[in-house]
Every structure is written in C-alpha cells, then in structure tokens.
N, C-alpha and C positions, 0 to 999 in steps of 0.2 A: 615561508617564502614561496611565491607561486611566480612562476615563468611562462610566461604564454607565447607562442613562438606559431604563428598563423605561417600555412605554406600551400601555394598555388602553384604548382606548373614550375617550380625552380629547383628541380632534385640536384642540377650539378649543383648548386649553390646552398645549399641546406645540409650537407654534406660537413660543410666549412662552418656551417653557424654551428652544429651541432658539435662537432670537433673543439671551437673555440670554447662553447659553453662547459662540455665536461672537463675543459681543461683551467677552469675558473676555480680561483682560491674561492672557501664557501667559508660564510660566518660561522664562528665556533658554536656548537650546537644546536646546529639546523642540518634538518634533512631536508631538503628544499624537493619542491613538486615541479615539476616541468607537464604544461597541458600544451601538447604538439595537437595541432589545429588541421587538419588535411581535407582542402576546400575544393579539389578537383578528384571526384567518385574512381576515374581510371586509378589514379596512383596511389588510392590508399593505402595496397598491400607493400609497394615498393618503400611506401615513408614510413609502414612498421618496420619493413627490414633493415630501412638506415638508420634509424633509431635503435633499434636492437645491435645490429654491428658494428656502431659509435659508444654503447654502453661498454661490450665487453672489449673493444678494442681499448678503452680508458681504463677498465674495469669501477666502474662507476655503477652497478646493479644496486651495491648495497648504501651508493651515497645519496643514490636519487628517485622518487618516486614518479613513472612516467605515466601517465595517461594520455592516450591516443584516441582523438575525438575525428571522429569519421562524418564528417557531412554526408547526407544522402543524396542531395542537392548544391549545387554553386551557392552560396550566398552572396549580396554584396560585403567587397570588405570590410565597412566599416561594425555594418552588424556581425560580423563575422566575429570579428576581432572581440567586438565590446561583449560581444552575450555570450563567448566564453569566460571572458571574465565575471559577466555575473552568476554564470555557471557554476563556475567554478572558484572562485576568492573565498577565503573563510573571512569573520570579522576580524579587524583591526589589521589582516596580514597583508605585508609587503608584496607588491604586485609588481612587477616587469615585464613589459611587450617589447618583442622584439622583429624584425623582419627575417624572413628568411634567406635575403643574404647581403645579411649585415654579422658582422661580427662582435663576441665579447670581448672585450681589454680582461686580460687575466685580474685584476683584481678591483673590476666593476663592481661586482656582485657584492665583496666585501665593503666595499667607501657606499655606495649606495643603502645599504644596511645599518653601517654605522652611521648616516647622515639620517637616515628615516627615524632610527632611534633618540639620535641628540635633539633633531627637530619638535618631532612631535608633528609634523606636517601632512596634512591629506593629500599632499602631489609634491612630488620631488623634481626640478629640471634641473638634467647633466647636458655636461659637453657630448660632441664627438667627434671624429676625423672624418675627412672626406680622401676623396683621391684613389680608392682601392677599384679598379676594373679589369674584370674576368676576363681574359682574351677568348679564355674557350673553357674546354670543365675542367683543365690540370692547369692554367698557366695564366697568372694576373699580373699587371703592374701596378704601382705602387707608388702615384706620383705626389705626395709629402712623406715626410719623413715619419717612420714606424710614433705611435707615441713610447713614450717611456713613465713607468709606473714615476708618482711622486707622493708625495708624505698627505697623508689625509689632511683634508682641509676642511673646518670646521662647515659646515650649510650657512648660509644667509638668509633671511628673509626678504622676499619679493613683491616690489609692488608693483603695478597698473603699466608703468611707464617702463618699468625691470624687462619683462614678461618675452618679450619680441625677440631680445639681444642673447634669448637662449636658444631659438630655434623652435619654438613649440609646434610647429607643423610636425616633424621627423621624431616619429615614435620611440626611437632606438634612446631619444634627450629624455622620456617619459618615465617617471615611479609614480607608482600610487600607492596608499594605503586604503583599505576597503572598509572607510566609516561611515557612516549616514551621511556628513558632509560630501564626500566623494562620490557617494551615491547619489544623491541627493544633483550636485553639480553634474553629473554624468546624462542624468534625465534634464537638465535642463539645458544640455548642451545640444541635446538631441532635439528638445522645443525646438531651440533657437536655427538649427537647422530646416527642420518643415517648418516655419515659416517661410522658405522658399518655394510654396509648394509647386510654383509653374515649374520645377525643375523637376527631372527623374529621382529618384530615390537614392542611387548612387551617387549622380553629381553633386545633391544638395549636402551629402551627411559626408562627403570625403574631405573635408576642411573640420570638421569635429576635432582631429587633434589640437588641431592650432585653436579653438576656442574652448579647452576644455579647463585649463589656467585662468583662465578670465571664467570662467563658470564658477568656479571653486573659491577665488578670491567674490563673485556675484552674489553664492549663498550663505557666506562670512565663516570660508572654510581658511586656510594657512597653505602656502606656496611658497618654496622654497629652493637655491640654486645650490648646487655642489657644483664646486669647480673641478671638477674629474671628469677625462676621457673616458667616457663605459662603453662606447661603440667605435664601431667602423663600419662607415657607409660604404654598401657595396653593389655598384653597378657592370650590367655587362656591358661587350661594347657593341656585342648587334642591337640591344636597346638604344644606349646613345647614338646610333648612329640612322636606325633604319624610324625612330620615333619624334616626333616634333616636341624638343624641347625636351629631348630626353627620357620622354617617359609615355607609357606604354599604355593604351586604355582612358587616356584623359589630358586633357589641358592645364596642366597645374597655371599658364598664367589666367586661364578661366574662372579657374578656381578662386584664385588672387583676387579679382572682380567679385566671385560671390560672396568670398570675406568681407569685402569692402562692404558691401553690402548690410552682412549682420552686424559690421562695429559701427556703420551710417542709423543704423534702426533700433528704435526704443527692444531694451532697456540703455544697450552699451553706448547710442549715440551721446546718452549724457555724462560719460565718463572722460573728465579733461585729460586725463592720465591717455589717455590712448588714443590722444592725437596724431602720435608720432609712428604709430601702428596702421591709423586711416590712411597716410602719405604715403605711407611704404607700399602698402598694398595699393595706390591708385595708382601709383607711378608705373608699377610691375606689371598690373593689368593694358597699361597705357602700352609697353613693351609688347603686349600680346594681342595689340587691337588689329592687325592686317589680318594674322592668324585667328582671329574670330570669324569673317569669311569667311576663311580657305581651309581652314579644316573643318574636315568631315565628320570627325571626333564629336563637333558642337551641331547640334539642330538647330534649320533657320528659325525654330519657337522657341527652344530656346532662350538664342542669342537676342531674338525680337522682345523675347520678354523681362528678357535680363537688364536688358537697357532701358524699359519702360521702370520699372519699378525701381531698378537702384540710381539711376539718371545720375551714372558718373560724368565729372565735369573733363574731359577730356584738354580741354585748352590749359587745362594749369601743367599738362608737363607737354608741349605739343612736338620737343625733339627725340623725346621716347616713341609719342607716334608716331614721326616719320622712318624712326628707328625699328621698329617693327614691320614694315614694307622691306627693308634690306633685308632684316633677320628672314622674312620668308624668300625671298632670293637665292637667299642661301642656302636654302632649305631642298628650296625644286631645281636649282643648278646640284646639287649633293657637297655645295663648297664645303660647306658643315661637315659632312663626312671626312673631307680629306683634310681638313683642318685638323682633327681629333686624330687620325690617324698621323700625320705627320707629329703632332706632337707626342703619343704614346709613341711613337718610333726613337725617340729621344730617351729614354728607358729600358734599361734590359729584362726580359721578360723571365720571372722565373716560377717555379714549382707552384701553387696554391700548396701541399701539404709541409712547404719549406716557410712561408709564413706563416703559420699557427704554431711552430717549434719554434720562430725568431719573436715569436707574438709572447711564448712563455719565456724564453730567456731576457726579454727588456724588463720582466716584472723582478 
C-alpha cells in the first residue's frame, strides 16, 4: 500500500494530516509506504522534520516506510501529484492520494483495502466529510458532525451516470490500483486534458481528477464506490475568506466550464450516461460567469478562447447567470467574509491536536 500525500506551503496543516495518518488502523500484513511530496524548495528540510517528529511521536518508524521526495523546482500540481505516483507505485498495489490538510478517518485505510481486494477494481471512489476549518495553526471548528466508524460495507460497481454523486473532483474520494488499466486511463486522461491546448498547463490538467473515473471506465478498466467516510476536507479560513470562491490559485467554477468542455468533445460527448454530469457542470460554470471578467486568476485569452471553442449555451440556466453578478458583489463589498465569519462564530473553537484524539476515539 503506497500513500502519496503532496504538500505546498501548508506546514500548519500537514502536521494534522500526518498525525491522522499514523494514527490509522493499517491492514493486517502490510507495511504500507508513505511518498510525502514537498513541492515548495524553502521547506523541504522543515517537512523532513515533521515527518520525523510525527513518526516517533506515534512511534510508527517500524510500521511505515517513509520516502521524502524533494522537488528542486515548483511543479504544477497535477503533474506533481500524478508522477509521483508513477514514480513510485509498484504493480497491482493500492494507491491513495491525499492533500495536505485533509484528514484520515482512522479506519479508512483498512475499508479502502478491504474494498480494493473484494473488487478487484482499477479505482475505488469513497465518501468524505466536509465542514473542518482551521482558525489559525492550533484551533479549528468543526461545522458537521465528527463521522463515526460503521461496519464495512461491501464496494459496488459504478457506472457512467454513478460517477458524479461520489465527488470525483476531491482526491482525498480517490483509490487506485497500479494496472495497465489504470495506467493506461491515467495517460488518457492527461490526452483528454491538452486538448485544451489554448489553456496554460496548469488550468487545463487541474480537472484530471474529476475525469480520471470516466477515463478508466473509457479503457474498459472497473470503477467502484465504498460507502465509507476516509477523509476530511480541510480548509482554512484566511483561504475562504480572502479567495474567490474559496480557493486559492484558481477558479474552480472555470474549471467547471473547462470540464464541460471535455464531457461536450469526442470521445465523452457520446456518452448518454453523462448527461447528467454535462448539466451540472454547465450550470456551475453559469454561477461563475460575472467572475470570469473580474478575476484576475483568468486571462482575457483565455476566457476569450474558452468560450470560442466550448461555446457554452448560457440561456439554459439564465438565473444562475444573473446569480453570479450578486455572488461577485459579495465578493468586493467582503459580505462573503463576514457571512463565514458570523457563522463559524456559532461554533466553539477548539484545540486541532483535540480532534485527531476524538478522530481515534469515534473509531
């Protein structure tokens, strides 16, 4: 079992994924591999020393084999993420990518394992929780409720029109297994990306998760859901507050548009199953049509050529359009800010190293 755990510039937060992770029930007779990914040159030496003083503070030296991969250069993340795994994956083994602060559910790693084995599946998609934000580097709230372990539940098999209702964007839902299928789908999900080539490299390949399920199910690989919490998504709240839309370096409802795109364009546009997947995304992107203007995130070539070639039809949702003009209002008045803040003020704020002990006790 290989764990790939990519980290940029989030030490407070990497701290708590590395915490959750040595604190994860592990499948009986595995030493499982952890490849910690460190994509920003300054902090390399500080994300050996958390990794080293997360091993012995678990005492975890002799349960887990660490390899600490030092970029010499920023990569973008997508290639970041993917070419350590081809890096590093041996055949046929269990693969999980995870963010750096996102958390593990203590016995992810076990239902994820047992479900990759019952299947026999070249990609696995899990649940996850949302709601977890970091106030600062010791103190988060916690607005749904913690999950709680539940009795493994058999995988299912997924199809065309399944795929969407698991979340396949957010990596932390993500298992693979490392077969030629996998492989195989991995390169073709990277085609199906440069074909966007008026885009920069970064924007075009950051929607790769979201079409890597449809790639594998494309090469007539096997896709499969476990109904098991294995993460928790974790954001801070100077992200959500100071970023449009939440997020930091990119327009995910841009993004939304550029999917739209590849599920509109041979091969996927002739997939009837993934109808319901073109709507969702047109609709999303329709939400983020004022902010394709007004931020600065997006180049006017871009945006000018995004809309020549994908020629979304705008008038099918037109009160999401108008709905995107407010959303940016809210944006540049900061209402948005004080929205998120009054409501995390409805929550009591407690410890970060007081959730990953209540994280092991719900298991």
């Amino acid at each position: 079992m290989l764990v790939v755990l990519p980290t940029y510039r989030r030490l407070e937060w990497l701290r708590y994924a590395l915490h959750s992770l040595f604190r994860s029930e592990l499948p009986s007779g595995e030493r499982p591999r952890l490849c910690l990914v460190s994509n920003y040159p300054p902090t390399h030496d500080q994300v050996a020393d958390l990794v080293e003083s997360a091993q012995r503070e678990f005492d975890q030296k002799q349960c887990w084999h660490v390899d600490l991969v030092r970029r010499p250069k920023t990569l973008d993340a997508i290639e970041n993420w993917y070419s350590a795994i081809r890096e590093h994956a041996k055949p046929d083994e269990m693969v999980v990518l995870n963010g750096d602060d996102d958390l593990f559910t203590p016995w992810g790693l076990v239902h994820r394992h047992h479900a990759l084995q019952a299947s026999g599946a070249d990609m696995l998609l899990t649940r996850s929780c949302y709601g977890l934000t970091y106030l600062d580097s010791e103190r988060y709230v916690m607005r749904d409720d913690l999950p709680e372990t539940e009795p493994y539940r058999s995988p299912v098999e997924l199809d065309w029109p399944d795929i969407t209702s698991w979340g396949p964007a957010f990596i932390g839902n993500h298992v693979y297994r490392w077969t030629r299928p996998f492989a195989a789908a991995l390169e073709t999900a990277f085609e199906w990306c440069h074909n966007q080539e008026w885009l920069d490299e970064n924007s075009r390949t950051l929607m790769l998760p979201y079409y890597l399920p449809f790639a594998v199910k494309h090469v007539g690989g096997r896709v499969c859901g476990l109904d098991s919490v294995c993460a928790i998504r974790g954001t801070s709240l100077a992200e959500c507050i100071e970023c449009r839309y939440g997020t930091r370096g990119w327009n995910s409802l841009f993004l939304d548009l550029c999917a739209y795109g590849v599920l509109t364009s041979p091969p996927l546009n002739g997939v009837p199953g993934l109808d319901g997947a073109r709507r969702e995304l047109l609709r999303l992107a329709c939400r983020g049509y004022a902010g394709f203007f007004l931020d600065d995130r997006i180049s006017r070539s871009a945006r000018r050529d995004t809309f020549a070639r994908v020629h979304p039809p705008w008038r099918r949702f037109p009160l999401d359009v108008v709905f995107s003009f407010r959303t940016e209002l809210t944006h540049v008045l900061r209402l948005r800010a004080l929205r998120l803040k009054l409501a995390l003020g409805c929550f009591h704020p407690m410890k970060t190293t007081e959730l990953i002990e209540a994280l092991g006790k719900s298991s």
